[in-house]
Backbone as CSV, one residue per row, in Angstrom:
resi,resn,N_x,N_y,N_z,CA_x,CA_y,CA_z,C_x,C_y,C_z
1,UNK,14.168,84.215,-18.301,12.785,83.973,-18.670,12.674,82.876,-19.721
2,UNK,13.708,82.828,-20.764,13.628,81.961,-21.930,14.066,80.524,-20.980
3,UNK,14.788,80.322,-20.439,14.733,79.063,-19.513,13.489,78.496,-18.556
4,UNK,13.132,79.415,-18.029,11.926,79.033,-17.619,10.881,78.749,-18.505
5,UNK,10.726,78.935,-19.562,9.605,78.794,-20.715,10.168,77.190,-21.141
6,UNK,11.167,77.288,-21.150,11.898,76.027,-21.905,11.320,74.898,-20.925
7,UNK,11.841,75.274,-19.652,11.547,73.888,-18.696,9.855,73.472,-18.831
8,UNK,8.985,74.674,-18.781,7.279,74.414,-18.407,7.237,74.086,-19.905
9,UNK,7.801,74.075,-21.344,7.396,73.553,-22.116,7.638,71.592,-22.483
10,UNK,8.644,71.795,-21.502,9.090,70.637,-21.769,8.028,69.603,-20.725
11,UNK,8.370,70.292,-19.945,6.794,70.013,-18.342,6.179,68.908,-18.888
12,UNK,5.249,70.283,-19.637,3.895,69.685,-19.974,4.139,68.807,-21.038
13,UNK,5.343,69.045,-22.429,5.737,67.792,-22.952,5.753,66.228,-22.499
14,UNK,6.269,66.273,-21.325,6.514,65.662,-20.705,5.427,64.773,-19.730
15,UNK,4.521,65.687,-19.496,3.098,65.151,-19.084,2.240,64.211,-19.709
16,UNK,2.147,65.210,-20.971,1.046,64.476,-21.917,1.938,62.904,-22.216
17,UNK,3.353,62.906,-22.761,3.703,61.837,-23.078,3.656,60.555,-21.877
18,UNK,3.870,60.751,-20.866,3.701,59.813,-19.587,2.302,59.702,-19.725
19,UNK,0.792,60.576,-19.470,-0.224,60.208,-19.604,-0.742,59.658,-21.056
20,UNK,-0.033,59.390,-21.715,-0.124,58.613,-22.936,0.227,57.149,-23.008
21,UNK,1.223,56.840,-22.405,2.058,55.907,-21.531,1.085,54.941,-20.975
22,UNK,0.345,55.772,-19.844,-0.073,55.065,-18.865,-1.366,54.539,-19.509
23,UNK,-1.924,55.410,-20.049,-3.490,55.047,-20.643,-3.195,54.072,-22.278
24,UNK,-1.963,54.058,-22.161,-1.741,52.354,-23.074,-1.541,51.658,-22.502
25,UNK,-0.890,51.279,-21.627,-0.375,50.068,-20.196,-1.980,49.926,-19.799
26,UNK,-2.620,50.592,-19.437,-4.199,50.138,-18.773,-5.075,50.134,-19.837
27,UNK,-4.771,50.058,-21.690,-5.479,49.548,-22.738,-4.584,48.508,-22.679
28,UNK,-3.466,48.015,-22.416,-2.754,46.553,-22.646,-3.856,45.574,-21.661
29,UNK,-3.801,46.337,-20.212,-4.103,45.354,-19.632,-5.841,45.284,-19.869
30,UNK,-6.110,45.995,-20.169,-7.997,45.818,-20.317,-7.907,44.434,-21.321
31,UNK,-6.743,44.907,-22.473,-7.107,43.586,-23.357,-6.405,42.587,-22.812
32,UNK,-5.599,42.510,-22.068,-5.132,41.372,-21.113,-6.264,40.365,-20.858
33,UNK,-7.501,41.218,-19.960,-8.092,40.678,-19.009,-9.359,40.509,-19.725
34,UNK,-9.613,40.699,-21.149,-10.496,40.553,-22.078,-10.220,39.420,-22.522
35,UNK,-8.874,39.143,-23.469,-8.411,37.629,-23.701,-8.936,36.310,-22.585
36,UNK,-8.232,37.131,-21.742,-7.855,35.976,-20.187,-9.919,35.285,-20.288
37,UNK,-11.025,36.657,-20.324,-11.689,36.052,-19.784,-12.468,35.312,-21.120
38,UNK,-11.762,35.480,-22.108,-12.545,34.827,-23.409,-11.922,33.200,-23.015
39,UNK,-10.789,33.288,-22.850,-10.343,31.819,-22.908,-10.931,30.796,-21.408
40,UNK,-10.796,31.732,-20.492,-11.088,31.138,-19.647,-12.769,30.341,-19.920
41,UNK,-14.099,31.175,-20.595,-14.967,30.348,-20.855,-14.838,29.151,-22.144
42,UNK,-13.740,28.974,-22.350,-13.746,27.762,-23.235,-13.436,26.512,-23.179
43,UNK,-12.339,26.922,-21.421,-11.319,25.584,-21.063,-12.204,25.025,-20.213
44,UNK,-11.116,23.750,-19.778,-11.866,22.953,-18.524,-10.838,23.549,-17.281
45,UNK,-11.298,23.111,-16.339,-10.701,23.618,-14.934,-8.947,23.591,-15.069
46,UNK,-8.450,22.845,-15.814,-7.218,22.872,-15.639,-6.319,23.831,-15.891
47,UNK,-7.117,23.811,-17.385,-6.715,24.859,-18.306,-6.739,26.554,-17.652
48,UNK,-8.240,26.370,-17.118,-8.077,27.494,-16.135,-7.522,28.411,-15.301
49,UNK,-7.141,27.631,-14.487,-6.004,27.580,-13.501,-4.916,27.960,-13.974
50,UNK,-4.277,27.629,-15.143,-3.419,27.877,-15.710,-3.551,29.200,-15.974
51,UNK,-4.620,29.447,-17.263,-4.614,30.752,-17.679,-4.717,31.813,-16.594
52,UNK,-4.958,31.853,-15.326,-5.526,32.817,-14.110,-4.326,33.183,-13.415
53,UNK,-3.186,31.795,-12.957,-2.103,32.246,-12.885,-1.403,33.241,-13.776
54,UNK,-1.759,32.986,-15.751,-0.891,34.055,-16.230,-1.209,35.430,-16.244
55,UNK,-2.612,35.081,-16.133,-3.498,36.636,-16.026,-2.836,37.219,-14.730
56,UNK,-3.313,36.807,-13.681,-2.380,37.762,-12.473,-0.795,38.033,-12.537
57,UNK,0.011,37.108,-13.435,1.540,37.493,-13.655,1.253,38.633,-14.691
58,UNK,0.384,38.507,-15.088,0.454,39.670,-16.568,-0.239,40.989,-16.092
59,UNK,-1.193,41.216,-15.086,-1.526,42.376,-14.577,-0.768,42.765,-13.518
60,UNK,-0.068,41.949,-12.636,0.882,42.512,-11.729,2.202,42.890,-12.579
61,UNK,2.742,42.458,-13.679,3.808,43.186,-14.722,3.504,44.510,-14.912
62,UNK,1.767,44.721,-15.259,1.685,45.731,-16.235,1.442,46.898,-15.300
63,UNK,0.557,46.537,-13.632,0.962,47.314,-12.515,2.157,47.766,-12.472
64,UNK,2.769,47.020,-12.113,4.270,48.053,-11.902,5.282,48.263,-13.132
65,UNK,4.818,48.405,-14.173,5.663,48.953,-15.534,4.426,50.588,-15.303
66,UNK,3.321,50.612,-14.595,2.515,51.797,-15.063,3.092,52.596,-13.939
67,UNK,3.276,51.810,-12.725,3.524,52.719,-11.900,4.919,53.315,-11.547
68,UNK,6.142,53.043,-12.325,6.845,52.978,-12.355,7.024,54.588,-13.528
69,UNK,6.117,54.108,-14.510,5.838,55.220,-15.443,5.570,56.074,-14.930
70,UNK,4.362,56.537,-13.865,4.141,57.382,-12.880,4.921,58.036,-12.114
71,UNK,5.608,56.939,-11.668,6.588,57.532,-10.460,8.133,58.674,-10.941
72,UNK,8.126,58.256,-12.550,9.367,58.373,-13.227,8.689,59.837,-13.498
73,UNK,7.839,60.289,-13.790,6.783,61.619,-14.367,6.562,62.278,-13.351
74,UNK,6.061,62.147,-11.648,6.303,62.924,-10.572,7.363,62.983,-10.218
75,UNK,8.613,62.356,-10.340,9.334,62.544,-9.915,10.054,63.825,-11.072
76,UNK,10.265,63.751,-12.265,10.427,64.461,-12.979,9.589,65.745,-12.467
77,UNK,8.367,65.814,-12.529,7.610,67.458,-12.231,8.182,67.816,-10.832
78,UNK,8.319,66.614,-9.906,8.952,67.472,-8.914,10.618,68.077,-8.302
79,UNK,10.945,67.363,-9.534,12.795,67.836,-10.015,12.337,69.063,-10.674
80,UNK,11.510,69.058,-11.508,11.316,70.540,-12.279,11.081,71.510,-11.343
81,UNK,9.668,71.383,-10.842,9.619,72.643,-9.940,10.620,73.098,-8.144
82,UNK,11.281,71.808,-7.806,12.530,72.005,-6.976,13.710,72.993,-8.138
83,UNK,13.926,72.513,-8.910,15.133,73.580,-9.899,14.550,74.578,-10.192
84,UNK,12.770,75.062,-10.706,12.782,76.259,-10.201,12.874,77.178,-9.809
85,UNK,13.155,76.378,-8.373,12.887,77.015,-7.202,14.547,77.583,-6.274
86,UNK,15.518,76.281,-7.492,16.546,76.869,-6.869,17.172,75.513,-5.709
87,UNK,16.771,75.248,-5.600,16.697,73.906,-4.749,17.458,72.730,-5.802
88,UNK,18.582,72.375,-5.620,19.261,71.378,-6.340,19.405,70.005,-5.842
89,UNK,18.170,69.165,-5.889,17.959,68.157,-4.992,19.002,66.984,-5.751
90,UNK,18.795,67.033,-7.151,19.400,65.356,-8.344,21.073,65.860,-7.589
91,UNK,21.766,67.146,-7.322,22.903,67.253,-7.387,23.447,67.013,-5.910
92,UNK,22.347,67.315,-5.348,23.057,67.097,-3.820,23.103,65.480,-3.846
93,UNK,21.737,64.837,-4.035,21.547,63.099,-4.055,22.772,62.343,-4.699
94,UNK,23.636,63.073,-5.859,24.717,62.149,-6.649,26.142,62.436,-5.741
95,UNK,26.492,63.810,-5.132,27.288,64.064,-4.487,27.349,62.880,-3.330
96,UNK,26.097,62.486,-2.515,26.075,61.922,-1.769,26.687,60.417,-1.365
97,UNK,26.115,60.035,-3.422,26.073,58.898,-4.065,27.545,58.770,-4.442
98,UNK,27.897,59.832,-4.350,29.674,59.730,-5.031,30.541,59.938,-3.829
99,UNK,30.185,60.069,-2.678,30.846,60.150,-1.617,30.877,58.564,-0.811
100,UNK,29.518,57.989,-1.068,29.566,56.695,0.066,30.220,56.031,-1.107
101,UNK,30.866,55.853,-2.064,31.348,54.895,-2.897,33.218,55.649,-3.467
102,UNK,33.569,56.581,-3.047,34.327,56.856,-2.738,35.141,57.869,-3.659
103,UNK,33.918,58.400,-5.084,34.827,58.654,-5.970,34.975,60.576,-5.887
């Protein structure tokens, strides 16, 4: 029972800190795209262009650093509730991983 308390505390530890995560990555990029559009009314077309290219390199970064964050946090809740359950998915996947490479 004290193990199971341990894991759902850590869970939800674990929750809040990823949804903390993510809702700074999408305050980075709000002010990303706040900058981007302050500068953009100041330049001339060239300048533009420029800045729009960095804006889309800088929101497609911050896309996949969030979703990556995401993916790292379901994947975690769903390692948690597979061990649960009894189901040893990380151990079968490395066995696998240690077999096609030979060790």
């Amino acid at each position: 029972m004290a193990e199971n308390a341990i894991v759902i505390v850590g869970l939800i530890i674990g929750l809040l800190f990823g949804m903390s995560g993510i809702a700074t990555l999408f305050n980075f990029m709000g002010m990303a795209m706040e900058e981007t559009q302050q500068q953009l009314a100041k330049v001339g077309v060239v300048s533009t262009l420029v800045l729009l290219i960095i804006a889309i390199i800088l929101i497609v970064k911050i896309r996949i650093i969030s979703s990556l964050i995401v993916g790292a946090v379901i994947g975690a809740v769903l390692n948690v509730i597979l061990e649960m359950n009894g189901v040893h998915l990380a151990n079968a996947v490395f066995e696998i991983i240690g077999k096609s490479f030979g060790l």
